[in-house]
N, C-alpha and C positions, 0 to 999 in steps of 0.2 A: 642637703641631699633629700630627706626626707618631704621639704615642701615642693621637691620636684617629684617625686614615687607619688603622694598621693593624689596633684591632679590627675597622673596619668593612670594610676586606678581607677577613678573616678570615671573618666573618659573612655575606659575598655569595657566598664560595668556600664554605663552609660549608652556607647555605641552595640554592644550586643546585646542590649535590651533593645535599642532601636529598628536596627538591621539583620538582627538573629532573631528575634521575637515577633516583636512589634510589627514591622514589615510584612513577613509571609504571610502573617493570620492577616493583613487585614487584602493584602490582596488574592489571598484563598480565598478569601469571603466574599470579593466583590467578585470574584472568577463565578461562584456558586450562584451566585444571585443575576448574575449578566447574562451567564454563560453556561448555564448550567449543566447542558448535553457534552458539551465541548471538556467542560474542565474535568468531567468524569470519563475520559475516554473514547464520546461519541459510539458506546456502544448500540449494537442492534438486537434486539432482544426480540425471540419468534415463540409462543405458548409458553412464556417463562424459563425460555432458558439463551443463556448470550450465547450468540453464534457468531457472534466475530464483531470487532469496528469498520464504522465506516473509516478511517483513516489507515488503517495496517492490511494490506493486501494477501492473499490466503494463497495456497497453491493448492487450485483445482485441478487434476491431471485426469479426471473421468471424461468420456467422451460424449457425454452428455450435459456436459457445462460447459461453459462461458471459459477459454483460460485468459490469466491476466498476462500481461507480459515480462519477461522471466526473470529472475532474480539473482542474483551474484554474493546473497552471502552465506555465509559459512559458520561453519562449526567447530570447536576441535576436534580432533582425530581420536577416539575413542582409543586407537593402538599404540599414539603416538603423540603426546600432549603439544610434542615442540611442532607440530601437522595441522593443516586445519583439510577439512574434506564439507565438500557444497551442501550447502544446507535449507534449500530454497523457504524464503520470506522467514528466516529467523529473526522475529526482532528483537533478542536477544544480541545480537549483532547487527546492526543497520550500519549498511557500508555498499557500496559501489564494487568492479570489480578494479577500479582504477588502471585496466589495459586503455593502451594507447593506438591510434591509427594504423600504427607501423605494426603491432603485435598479431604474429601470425597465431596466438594460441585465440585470440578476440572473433580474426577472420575464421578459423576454424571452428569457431563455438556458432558464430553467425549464419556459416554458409548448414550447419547441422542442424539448428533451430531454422530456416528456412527450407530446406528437405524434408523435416519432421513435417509440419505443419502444411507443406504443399503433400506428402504421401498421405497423411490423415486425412485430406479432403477440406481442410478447417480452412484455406483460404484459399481464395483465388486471385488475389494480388498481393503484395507484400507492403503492408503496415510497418515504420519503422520501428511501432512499440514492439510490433510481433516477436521482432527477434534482438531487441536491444533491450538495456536491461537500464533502471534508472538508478539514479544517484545514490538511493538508501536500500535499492536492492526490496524495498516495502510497498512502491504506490500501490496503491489500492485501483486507479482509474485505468481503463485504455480510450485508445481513441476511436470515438465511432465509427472509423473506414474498418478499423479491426475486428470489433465488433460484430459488423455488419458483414466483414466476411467471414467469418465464424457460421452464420444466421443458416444456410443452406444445410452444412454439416449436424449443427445443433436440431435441425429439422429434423434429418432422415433421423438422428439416433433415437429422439423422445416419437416419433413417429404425427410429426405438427406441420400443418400446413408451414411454409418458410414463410411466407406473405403473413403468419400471425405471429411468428418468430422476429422477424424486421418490425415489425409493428411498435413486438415488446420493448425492440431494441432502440427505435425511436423514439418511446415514450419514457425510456429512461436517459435520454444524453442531457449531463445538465449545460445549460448555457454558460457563456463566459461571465464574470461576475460585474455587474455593476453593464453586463455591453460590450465592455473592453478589456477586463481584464483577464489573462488566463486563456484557453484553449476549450472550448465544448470536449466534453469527454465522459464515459460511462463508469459508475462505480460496479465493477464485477461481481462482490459479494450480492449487492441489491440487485442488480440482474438473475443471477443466478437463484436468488430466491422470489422472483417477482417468476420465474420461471418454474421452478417449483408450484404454483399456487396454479399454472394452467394447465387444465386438465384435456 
């Protein structure tokens, strides 16, 4: 018994040095050195101080920003722990709102984020990011049709010609990667402060 116990310590001391140790550090290390922006969160940093990632999407609800498209997750219920109550871009919680087609509570959150949005003035046709919410309930991007119908409203509030508002909004849509890959689309936070910066 015993010449079977110690290979198999041997092999657990062995393997957790290799895959509990060994491993992380050295692909921490090569993440740092590769990747440097990325494996540190991709944050953005404005006069020294971080105001957000480019990957974890914000909720701007001023009517003089850029909004992102809206978000499904939650929190717990401060009243009611067994509860959870909305908690837009918690990334605390990244999750979806996982309603389905048939779900009238979905239709009714949809057809209210498109009323919102058409009363605000913020758009003049309907973007599907506008009023649908993504997978993690966090993107950070919308899509340029959205965007651009924002552009008019975001004018009249900061008081900016719209023709230098489209502009901004132009010169931030990144293209698809590589050509092909992915969808052209705006990151909000870097809008919103690229906006910021005109006077």
């Amino acid at each position: 018994m015993l010449s079977q116990i110690r290979p198999a310590i041997v092999m657990i001391v062995l393997f957790t040095l290799l895959t509990g140790l060994a491993y992380p550090l050295a692909i921490t290390g090569i993440a740092q050195l590769a990747f440097h922006d990325e494996a540190n969160g991709s944050l953005i940093e404005r006069k020294g101080v971080i105001v957000g990632s480019r990957l974890i999407g914000q909720n701007f609800a001023a009517d003089n920003y850029f909004h992102g498209r809206p978000s499904a997750t939650s929190a717990p219920d401060p009243n009611d722990s067994s509860k959870t109550v909305d908690a837009p871009y918690n990334a605390a919680n990244s999750g979806g709102s996982n309603l389905g087609p048939t779900s009238q509570k979905l239709v009714d959150r949809v057809n209210a984020a498109i009323e919102t949005e058409f009363a605000a003035g913020r758009i003049d046709m309907v973007a599907a990011d506008a009023v649908t919410t993504s997978a993690s309930g966090l993107d950070p991007h919308i899509s340029p049709q959205f965007a651009l119908a924002q552009a008019s409203a975001i004018a009249a509030a900061r008081k900016l010609p719209e023709s230098r508002v489209r502009a901004l909004v132009e010169a931030q849509i990144e293209q698809r990667f590589a050509g092909f890959v992915g969808e052209p689309r705006v990151n909000v936070l870097e809008l919103n402060l690229a906006l910021d910066e005109l006077h």
